[in-house]
PASEBA-1860 file (N, C-alpha, C; in nm, 3 decimals):
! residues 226
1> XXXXXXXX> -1.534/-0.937/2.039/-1.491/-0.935/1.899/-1.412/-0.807/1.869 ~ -1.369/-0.805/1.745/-1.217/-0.701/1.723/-1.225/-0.674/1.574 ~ -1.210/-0.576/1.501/-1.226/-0.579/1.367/-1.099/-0.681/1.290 ~ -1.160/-0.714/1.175/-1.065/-0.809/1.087/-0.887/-0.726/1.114 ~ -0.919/-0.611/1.118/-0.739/-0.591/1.059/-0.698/-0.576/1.184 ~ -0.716/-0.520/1.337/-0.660/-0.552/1.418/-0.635/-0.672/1.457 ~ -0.710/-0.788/1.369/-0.657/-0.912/1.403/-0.548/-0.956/1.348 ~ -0.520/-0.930/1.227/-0.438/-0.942/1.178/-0.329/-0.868/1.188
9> XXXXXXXX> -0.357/-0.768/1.206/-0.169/-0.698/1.288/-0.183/-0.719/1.370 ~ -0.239/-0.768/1.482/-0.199/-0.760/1.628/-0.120/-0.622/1.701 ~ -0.046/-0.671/1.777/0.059/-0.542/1.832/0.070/-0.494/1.767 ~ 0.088/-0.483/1.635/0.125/-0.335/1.531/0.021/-0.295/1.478 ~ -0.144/-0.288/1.519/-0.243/-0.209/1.474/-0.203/-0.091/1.609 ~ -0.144/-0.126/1.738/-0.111/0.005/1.850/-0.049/0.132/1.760 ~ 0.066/0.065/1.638/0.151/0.215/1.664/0.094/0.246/1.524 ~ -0.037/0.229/1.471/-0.105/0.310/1.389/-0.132/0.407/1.451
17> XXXXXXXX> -0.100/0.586/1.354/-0.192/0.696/1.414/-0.340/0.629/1.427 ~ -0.363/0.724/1.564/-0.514/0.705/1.643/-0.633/0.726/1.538 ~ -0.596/0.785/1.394/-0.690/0.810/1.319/-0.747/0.716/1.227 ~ -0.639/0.623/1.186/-0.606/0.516/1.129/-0.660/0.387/1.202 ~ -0.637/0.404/1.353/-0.694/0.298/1.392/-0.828/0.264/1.398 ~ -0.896/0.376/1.461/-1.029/0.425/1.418/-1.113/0.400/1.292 ~ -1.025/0.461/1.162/-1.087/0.425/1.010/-1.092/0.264/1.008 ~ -0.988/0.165/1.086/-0.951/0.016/1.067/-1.013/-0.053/1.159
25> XXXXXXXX> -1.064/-0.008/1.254/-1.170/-0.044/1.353/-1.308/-0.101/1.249 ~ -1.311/-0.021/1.161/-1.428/-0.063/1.088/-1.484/-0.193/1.093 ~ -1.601/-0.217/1.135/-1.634/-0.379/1.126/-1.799/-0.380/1.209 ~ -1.816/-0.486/1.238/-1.946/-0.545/1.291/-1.941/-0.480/1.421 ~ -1.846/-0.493/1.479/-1.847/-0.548/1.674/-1.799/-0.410/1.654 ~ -1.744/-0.302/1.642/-1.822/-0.155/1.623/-1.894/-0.093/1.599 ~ -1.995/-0.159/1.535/-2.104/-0.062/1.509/-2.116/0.047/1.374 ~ -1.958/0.105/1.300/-1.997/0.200/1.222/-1.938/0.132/1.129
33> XXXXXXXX> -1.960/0.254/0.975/-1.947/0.246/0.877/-1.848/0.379/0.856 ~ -1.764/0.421/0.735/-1.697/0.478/0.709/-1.712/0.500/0.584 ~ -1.689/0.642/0.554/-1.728/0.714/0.411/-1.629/0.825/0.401 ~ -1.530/0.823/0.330/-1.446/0.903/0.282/-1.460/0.940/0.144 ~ -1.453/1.098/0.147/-1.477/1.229/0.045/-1.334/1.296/0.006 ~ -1.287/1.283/-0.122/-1.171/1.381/-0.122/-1.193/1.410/-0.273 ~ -0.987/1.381/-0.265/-0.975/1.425/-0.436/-0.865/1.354/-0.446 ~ -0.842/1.237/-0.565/-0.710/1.203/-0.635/-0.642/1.301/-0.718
41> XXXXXXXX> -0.506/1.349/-0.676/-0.476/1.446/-0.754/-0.409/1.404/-0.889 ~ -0.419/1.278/-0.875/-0.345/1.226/-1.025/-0.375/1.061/-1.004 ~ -0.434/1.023/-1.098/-0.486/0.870/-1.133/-0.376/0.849/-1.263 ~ -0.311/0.738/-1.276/-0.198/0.734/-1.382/-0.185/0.610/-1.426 ~ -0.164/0.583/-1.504/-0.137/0.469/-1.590/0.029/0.474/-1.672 ~ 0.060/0.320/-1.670/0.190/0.291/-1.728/0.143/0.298/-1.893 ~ 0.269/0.173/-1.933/0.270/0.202/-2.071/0.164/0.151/-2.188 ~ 0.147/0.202/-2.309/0.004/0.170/-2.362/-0.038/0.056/-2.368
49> XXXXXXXX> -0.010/-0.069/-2.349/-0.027/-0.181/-2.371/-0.104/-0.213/-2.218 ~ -0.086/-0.134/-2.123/-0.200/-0.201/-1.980/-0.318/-0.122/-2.070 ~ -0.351/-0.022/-2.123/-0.560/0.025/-2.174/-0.588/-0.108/-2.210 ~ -0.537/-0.139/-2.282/-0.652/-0.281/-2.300/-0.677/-0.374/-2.167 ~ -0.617/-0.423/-2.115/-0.640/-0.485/-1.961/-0.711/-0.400/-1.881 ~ -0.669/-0.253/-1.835/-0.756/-0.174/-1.795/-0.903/-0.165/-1.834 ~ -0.947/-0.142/-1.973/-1.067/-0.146/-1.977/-1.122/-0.276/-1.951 ~ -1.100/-0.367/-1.997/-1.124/-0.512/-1.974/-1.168/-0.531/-1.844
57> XXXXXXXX> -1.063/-0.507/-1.724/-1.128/-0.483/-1.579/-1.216/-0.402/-1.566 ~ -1.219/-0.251/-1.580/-1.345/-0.114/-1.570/-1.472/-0.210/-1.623 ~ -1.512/-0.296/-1.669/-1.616/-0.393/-1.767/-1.662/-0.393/-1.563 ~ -1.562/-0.503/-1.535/-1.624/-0.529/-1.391/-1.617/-0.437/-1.279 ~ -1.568/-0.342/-1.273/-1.548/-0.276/-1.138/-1.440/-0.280/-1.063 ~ -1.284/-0.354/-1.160/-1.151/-0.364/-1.108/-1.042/-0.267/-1.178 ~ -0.983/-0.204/-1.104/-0.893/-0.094/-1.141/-0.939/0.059/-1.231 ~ -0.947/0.119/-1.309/-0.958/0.225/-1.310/-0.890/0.271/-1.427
65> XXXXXXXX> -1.014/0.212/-1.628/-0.948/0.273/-1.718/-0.864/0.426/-1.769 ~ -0.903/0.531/-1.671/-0.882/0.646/-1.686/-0.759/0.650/-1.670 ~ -0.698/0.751/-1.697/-0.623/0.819/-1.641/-0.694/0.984/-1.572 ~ -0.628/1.083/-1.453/-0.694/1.194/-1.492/-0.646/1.246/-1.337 ~ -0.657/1.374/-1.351/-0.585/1.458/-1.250/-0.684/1.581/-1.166 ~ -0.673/1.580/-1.048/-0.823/1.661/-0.978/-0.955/1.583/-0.956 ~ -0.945/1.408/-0.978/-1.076/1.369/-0.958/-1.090/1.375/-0.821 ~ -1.263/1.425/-0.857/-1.328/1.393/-0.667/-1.345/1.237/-0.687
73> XXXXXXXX> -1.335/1.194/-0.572/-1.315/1.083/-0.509/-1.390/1.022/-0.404 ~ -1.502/0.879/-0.377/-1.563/0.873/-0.259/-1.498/0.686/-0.263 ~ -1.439/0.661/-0.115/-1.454/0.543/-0.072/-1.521/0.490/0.013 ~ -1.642/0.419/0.009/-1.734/0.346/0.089/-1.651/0.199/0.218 ~ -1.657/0.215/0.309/-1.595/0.109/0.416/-1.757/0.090/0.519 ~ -1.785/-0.010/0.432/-1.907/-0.082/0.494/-1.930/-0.256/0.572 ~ -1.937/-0.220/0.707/-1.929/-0.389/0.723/-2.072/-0.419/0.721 ~ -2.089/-0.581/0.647/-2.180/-0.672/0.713/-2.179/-0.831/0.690
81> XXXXXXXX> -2.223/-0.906/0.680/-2.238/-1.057/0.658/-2.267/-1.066/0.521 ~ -2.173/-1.156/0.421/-2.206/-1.188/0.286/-2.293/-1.314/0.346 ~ -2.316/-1.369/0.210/-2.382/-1.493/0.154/-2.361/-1.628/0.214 ~ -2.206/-1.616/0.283/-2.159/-1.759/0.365/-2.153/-1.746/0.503 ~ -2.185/-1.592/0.535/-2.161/-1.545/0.668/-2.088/-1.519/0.741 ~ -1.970/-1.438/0.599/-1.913/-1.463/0.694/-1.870/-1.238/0.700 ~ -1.858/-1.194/0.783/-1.781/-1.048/0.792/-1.715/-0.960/0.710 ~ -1.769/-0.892/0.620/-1.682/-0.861/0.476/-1.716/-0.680/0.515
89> XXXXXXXX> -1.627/-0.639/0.529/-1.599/-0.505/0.454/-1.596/-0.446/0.343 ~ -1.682/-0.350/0.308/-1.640/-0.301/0.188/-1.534/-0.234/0.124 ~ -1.460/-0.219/0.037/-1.360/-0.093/-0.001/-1.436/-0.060/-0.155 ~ -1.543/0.033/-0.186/-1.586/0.044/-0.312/-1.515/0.195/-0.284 ~ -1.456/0.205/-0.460/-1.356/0.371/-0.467/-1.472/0.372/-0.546 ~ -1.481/0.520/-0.574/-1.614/0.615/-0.737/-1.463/0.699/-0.768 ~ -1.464/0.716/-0.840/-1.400/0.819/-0.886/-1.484/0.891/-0.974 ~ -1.548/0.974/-0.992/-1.549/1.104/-1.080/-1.487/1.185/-1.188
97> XXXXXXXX> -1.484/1.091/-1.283/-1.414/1.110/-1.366/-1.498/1.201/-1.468 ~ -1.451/1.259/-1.585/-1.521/1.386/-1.705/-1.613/1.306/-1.764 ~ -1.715/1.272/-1.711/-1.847/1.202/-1.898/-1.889/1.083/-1.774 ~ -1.786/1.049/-1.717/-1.837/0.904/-1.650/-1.782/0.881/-1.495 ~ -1.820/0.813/-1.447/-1.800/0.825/-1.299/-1.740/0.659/-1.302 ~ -1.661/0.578/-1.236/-1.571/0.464/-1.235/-1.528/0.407/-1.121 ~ -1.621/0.292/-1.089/-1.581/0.220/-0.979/-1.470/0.158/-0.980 ~ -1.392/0.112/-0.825/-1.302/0.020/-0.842/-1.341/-0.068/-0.709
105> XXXXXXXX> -1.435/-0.187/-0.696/-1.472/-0.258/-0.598/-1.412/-0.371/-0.553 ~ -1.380/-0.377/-0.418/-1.298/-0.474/-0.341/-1.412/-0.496/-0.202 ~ -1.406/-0.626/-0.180/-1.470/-0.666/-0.044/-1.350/-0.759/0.029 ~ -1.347/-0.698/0.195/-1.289/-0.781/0.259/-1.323/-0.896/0.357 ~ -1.243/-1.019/0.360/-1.285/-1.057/0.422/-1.138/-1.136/0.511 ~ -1.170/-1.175/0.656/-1.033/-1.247/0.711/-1.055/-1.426/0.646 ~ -0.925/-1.440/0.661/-0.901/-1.550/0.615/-0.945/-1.636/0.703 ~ -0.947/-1.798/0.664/-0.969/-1.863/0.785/-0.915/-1.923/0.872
113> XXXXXXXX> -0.821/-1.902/0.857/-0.644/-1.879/1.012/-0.665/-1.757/1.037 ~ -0.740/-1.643/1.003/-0.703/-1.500/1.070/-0.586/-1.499/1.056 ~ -0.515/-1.491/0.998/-0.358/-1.471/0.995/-0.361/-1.339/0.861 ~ -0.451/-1.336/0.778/-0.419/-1.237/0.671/-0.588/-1.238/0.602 ~ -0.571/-1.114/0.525/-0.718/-1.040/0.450/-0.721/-1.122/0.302 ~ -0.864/-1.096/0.269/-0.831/-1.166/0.166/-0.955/-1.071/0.046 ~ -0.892/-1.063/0.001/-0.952/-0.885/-0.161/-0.989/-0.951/-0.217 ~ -1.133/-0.983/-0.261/-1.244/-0.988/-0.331/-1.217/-0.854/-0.431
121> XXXXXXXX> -1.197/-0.886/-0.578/-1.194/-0.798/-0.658/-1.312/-0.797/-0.742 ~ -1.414/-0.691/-0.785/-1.473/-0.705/-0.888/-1.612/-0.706/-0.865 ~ -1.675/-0.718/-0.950/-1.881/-0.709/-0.936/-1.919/-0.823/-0.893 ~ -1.786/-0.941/-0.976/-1.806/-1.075/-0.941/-1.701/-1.148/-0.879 ~ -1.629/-1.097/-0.820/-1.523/-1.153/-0.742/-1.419/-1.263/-0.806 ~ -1.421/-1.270/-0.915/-1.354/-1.319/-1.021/-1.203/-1.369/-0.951 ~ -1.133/-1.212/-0.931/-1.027/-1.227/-0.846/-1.019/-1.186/-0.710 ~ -0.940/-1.299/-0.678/-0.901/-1.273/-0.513/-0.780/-1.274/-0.456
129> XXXXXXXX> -0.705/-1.135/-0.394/-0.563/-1.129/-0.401/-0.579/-1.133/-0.197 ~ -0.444/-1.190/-0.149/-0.443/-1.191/-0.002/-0.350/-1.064/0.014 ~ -0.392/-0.983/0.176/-0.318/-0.820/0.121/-0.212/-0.877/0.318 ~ -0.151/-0.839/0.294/-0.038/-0.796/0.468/-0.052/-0.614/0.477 ~ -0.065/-0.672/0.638/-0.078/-0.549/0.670/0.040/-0.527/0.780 ~ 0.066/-0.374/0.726/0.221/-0.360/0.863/0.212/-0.222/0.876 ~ 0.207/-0.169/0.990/0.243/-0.048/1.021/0.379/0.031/1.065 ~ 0.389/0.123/0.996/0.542/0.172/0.968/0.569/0.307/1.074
137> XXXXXXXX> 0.726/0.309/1.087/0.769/0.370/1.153/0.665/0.516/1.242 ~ 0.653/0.583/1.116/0.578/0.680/1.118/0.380/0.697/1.160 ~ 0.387/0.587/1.197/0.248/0.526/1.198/0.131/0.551/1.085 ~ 0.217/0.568/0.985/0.141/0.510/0.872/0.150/0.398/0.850 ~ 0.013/0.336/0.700/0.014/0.199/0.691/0.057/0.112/0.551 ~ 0.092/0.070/0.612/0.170/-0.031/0.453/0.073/-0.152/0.399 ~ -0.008/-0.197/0.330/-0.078/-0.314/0.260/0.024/-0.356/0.151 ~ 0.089/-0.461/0.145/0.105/-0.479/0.025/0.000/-0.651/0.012
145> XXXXXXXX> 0.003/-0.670/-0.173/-0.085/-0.791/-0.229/0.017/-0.911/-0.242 ~ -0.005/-1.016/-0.178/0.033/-1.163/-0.171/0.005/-1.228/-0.314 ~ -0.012/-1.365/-0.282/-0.102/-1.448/-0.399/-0.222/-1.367/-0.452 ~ -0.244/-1.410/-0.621/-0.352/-1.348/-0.680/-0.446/-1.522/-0.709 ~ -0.552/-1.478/-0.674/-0.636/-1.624/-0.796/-0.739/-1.580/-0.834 ~ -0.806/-1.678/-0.982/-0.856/-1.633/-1.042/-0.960/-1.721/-1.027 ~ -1.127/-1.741/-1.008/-1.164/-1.790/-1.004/-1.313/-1.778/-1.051 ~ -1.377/-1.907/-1.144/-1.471/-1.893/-1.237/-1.524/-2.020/-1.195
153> XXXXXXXX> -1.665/-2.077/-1.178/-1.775/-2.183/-1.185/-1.631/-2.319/-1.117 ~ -1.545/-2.430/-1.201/-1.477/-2.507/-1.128/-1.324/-2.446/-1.106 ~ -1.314/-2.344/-1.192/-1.163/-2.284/-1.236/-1.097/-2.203/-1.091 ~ -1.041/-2.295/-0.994/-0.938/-2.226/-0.938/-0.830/-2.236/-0.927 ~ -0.755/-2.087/-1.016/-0.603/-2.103/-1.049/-0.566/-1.978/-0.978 ~ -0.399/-2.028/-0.975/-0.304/-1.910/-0.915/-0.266/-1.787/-1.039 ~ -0.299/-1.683/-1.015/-0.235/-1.585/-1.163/-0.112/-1.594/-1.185 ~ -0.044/-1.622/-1.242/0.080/-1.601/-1.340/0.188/-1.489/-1.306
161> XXXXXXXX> 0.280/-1.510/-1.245/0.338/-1.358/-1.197/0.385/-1.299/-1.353 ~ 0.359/-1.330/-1.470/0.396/-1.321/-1.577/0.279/-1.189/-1.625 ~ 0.171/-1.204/-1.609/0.025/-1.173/-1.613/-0.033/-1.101/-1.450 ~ 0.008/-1.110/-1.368/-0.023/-1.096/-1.232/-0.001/-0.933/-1.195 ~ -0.026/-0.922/-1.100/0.061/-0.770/-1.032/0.094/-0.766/-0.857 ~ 0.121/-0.689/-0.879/0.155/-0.665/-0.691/0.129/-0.539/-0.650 ~ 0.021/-0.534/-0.543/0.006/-0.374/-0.528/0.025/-0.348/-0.415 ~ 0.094/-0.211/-0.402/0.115/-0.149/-0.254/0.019/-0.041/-0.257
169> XXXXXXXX> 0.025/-0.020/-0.103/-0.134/0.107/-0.081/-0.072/0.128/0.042 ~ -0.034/0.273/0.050/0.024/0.392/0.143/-0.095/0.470/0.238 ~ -0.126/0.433/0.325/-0.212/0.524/0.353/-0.189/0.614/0.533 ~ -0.170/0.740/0.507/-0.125/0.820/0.651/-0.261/0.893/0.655 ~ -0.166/0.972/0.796/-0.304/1.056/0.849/-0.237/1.217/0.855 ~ -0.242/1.297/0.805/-0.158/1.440/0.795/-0.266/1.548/0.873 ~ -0.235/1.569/1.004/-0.268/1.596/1.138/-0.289/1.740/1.091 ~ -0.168/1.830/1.034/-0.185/2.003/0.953/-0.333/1.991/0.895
177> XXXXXXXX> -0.364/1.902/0.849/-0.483/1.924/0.708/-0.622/1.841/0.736 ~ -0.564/1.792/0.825/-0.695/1.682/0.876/-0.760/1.593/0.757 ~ -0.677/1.551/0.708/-0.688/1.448/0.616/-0.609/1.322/0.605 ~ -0.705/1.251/0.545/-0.590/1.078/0.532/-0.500/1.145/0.348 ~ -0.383/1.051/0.348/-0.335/1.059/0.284/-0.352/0.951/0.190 ~ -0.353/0.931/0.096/-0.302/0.737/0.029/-0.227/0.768/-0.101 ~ -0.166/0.658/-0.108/-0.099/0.625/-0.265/-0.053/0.482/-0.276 ~ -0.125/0.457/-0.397/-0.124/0.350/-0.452/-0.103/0.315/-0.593
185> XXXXXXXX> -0.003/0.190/-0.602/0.069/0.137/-0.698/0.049/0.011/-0.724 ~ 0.026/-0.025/-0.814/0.015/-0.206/-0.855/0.162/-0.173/-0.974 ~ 0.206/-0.273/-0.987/0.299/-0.290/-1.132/0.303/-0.465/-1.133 ~ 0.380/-0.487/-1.265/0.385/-0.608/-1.294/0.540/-0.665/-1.280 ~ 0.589/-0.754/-1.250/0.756/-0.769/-1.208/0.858/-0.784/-1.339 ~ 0.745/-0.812/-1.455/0.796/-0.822/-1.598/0.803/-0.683/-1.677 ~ 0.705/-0.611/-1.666/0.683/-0.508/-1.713/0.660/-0.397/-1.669 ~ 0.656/-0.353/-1.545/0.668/-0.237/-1.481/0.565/-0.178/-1.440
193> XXXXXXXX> 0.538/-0.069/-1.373/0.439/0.027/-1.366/0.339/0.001/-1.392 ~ 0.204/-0.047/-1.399/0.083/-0.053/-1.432/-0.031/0.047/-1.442 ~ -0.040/0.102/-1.300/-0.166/0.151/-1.240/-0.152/0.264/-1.092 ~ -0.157/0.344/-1.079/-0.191/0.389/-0.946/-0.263/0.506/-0.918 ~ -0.274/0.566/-0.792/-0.369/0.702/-0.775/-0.311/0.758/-0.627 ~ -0.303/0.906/-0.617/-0.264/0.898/-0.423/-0.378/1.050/-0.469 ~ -0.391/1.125/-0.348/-0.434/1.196/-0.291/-0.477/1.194/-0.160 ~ -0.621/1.293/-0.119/-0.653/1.292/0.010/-0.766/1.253/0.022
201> XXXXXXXX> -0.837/1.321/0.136/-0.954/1.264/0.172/-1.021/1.242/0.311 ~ -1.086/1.314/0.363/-1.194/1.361/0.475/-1.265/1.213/0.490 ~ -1.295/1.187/0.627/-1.404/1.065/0.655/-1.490/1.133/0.742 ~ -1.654/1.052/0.757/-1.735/1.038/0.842/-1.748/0.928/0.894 ~ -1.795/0.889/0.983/-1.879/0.754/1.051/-1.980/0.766/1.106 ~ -2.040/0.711/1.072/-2.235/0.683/1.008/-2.253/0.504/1.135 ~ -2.361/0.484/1.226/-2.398/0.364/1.327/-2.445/0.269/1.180 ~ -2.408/0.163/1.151/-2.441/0.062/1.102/-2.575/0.052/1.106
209> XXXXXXXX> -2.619/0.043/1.213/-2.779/0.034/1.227/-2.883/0.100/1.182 ~ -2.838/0.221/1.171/-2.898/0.326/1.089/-2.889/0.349/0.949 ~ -2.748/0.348/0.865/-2.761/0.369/0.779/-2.755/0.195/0.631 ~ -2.762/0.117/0.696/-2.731/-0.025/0.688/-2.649/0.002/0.549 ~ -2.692/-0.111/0.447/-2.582/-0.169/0.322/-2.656/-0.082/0.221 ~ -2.612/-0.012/0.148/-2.697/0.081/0.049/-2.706/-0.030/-0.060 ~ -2.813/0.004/-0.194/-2.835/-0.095/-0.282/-2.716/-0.074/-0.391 ~ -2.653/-0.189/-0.478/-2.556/-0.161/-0.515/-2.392/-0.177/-0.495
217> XXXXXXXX> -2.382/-0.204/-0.309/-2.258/-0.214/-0.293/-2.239/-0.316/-0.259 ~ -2.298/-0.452/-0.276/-2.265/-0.546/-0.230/-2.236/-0.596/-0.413 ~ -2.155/-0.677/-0.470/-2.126/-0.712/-0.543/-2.208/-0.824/-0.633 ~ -2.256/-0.812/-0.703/-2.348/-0.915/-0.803/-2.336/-1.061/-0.759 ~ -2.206/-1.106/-0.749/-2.204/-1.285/-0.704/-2.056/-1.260/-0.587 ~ -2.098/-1.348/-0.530/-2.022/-1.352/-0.393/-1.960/-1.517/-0.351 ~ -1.795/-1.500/-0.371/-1.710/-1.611/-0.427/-1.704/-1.671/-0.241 ~ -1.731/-1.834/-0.249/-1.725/-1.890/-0.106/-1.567/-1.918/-0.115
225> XX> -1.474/-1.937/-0.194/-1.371/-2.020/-0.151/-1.285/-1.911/-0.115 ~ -1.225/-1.945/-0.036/-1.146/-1.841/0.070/-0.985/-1.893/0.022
END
C-alpha cells in the first residue's frame, strides 16, 4: 500500500522536495501522523459582504471568520478508517486567534477511481470539494479545488459557480529556515478574492500506534457518498 496522494500524482509525487514527500506519505501503510506548529503571518479576507458567509461557515468548522496577522497556528494530519472504512486523513487547521481559537476542518479521502482526493469540509461534512494535485517546477506543491457539492439527509447538489469558490494551496519546503511554507487562496469567479492565509510552520511525526485519533478530530457525522 502507498499513501492516498502518491496515488494520485503518481510520477510527479518523485519531483516533490524530499520533505514534502515525507509530510504526503502520511497515511495508514506508514505508520505516522503529522503535526505542524507555526505562525500565519496574515489571515485575510476580501470584500465585506464574504463576513456573513464566513461566519456562517466558522458555525461549522469551514474557513476562518477572522481576519488577523501573527496567528500561531497548529495543523493536525492524522490517518485512520472513518465510518465506511474507508482511509481518511485529517487536515484540521486551529488558528489562535485574540479571545478565541478557530478551526478550519477538512478530512481526506481517495476517490473511488483513485484518480483524485476528495475534501470533506466541516464538523459535518456538509461540503465536499475534489482537490488535483501537481507538483511544480520547483518541487513545490500545487492543490487546486475541482467540483464543490453540497450535501444534506437526500440533498445532493453541485454548488453554483455563482455561490461556489475555487481554492488554491501553495505549499514549499524553504531548506534556509527549515520550514514548510503555504499560501492559500479561495476566491469566487464572480466576485473575487474571498479568503486566504500563508505563512510557516515546523512538523513532527508521532507512530500512529502510539499516539492514535485524539477526541475531537474526527468530525461529528461522516458523509458516505463519495
Amino acid at each position: 500500500m502507498t499513501s492516498m496522494f502518491r496515488t494520485v500524482m503518481g510520477a510527479g509525487f518523485e519531483r516533490l522536495h524530499p520533505q514534502l514527500q515525507r509530510r504526503f506519505s502520511v497515511g495508514l501503510a506508514g505508520g505516522e501522523a503529522c503535526t505542524g506548529r507555526g505562525v500565519m503571518d496574515r489571515i485575510w479576507h476580501g470584500g465585506a459582504f464574504v463576513r456573513p458567509f464566513l461566519m456562517l461557515g466558522g458555525t461549522r468548522n469551514i474557513l476562518v471568520p477572522r481576519p488577523g496577522r501573527g496567528v500561531p497556528f497548529v495543523i493536525e494530519n492524522v490517518p485512520y478508517l472513518d465510518t465506511f472504512g474507508r482511509e481518511t486523513v485529517s487536515f484540521v487547521r486551529t488558528f489562535d486567534l485574540p479571545g478565541r481559537s478557530r478551526r478550519f476542518d477538512a478530512q481526506m479521502v481517495l476517490s473511488p477511481k483513485g484518480d483524485r482526493i476528495l475534501d470533506y469540509l466541516g464538523t459535518h461534512q456538509h461540503l465536499a470539494s475534489e482537490l488535483h494535485f501537481r507538483a511544480e517546477a520547483d518541487g513545490s506543491l500545487l492543490i487546486r479545488s475541482g467540483e464543490h457539492r453540497f450535501r444534506e439527509g437526500p440533498v445532493d447538489v453541485r454548488v453554483p459557480e455563482l455561490i461556489g469558490a475555487t481554492a488554491e494551496v501553495r505549499e514549499s519546503y524553504d531548506e534556509s529556515a527549515g520550514r514548510f511554507r503555504i499560501r492559500v487562496r479561495v476566491e469566487n469567479r464572480y466576485f473575487g478574492p474571498l479568503f486566504g492565509y500563508e505563512g510557516s510552520f515546523r512538523v513532527t511525526y508521532t507512530d500512529i500506534d502510539q499516539c492514535g485519533v485524539r477526541p475531537g478530530l474526527r468530525p461529528v457525522r461522516e458523509e458516505a457518498r463519495a
